[in-house]
N, C-alpha and C positions, 0 to 999 in steps of 0.2 A: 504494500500500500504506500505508495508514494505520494505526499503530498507537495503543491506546488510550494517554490518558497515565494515570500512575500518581504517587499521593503520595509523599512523600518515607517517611510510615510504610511504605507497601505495599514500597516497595526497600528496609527492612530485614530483618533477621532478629530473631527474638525474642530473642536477645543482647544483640546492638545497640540495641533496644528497651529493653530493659530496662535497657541503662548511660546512655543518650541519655533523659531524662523531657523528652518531647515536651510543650509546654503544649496544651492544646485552646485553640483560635481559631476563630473566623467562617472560613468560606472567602472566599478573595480573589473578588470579581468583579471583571471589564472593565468599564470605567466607557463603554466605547461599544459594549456588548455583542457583541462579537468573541471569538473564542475566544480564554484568554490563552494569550501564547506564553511560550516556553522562557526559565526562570529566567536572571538572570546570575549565574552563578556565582564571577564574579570580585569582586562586590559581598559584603561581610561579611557582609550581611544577606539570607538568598537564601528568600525567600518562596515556597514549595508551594502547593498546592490550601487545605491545612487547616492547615497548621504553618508556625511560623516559626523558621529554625534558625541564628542569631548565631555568626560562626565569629572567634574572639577572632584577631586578628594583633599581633604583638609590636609594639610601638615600637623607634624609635633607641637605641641604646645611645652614651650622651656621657659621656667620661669628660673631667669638668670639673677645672680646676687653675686655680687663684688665680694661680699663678705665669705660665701661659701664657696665661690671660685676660687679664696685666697687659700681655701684649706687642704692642705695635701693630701690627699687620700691613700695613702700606702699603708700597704699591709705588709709588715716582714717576717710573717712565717703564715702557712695556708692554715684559712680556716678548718677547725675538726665540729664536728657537727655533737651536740650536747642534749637531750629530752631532760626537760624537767618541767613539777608542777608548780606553779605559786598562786597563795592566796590570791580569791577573787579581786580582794582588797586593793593588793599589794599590784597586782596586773593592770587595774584600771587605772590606780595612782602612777605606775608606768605608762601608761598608754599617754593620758592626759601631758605628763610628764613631757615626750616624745613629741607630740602634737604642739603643745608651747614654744617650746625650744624651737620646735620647726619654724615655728609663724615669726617667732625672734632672733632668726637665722644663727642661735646658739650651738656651738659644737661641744660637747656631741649629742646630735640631737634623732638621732633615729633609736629605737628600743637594744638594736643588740648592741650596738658603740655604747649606749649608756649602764645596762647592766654589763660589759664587760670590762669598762672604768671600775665598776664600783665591785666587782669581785675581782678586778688587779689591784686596789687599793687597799682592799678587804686582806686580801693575802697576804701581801708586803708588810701591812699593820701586826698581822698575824706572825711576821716569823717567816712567812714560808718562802723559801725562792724562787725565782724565777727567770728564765733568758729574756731577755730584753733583744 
């Protein structure tokens, strides 16, 4: 069952026609004269029979700060991955914690840079050593 294909004008409506000003172009041929196949549509640029229809997609949104550009981010020994529980308490006062700092471009302001200060501080306090 083959059906015919259809341009991208033919699947509108004259609505949609008329908010969409399609440009007139050449029609696409196959350069090894095949019949062409079915558009990508995951491509911005999704090419028909007769039209070319540019579908804009956003960029990154970066919200840049002088103050956190200024902060080195180095790590000198790889992360080892750690499970543990803490109080609901003690987690939301992290959170919040994390969320602050963030808006106050405070380092260090993400959850695990701060409890891993505060259990390198903890330890040192403690007696215990460690590589630096």
């Amino acid at each position: 069952m083959n059906v015919p294909r259809r341009t991208i004008a033919e699947t509108l409506t004259a609505s949609q026609r008329a908010f969409i000003s399609l440009p007139d172009a050449a029609p696409v041929e196959p350069a090894n004269g095949c019949e062409p196949s079915a558009p990508d549509l995951s491509h911005p640029s999704v090419q028909a029979d007769k039209h070319t229809v540019s579908v804009p997609r956003p960029g990154p949104r970066r919200l840049d700060s002088p103050k956190r550009a200024a902060v080195p981010s180095k790590r000198p020994e790889p992360l080892r991955s750690v499970t543990l529980r803490l109080r609901a308490s003690v987690a939301d006062a992290l959170r919040r914690a994390s969320i602050q700092r963030s808006l106050d471009y405070i380092e260090p302001f993400s959850q695990q840079a701060i409890v891993e200060t505060a259990v390198r501080d903890w330890l040192r306090n403690a007696g215990y050593s460690m590589a630096d």
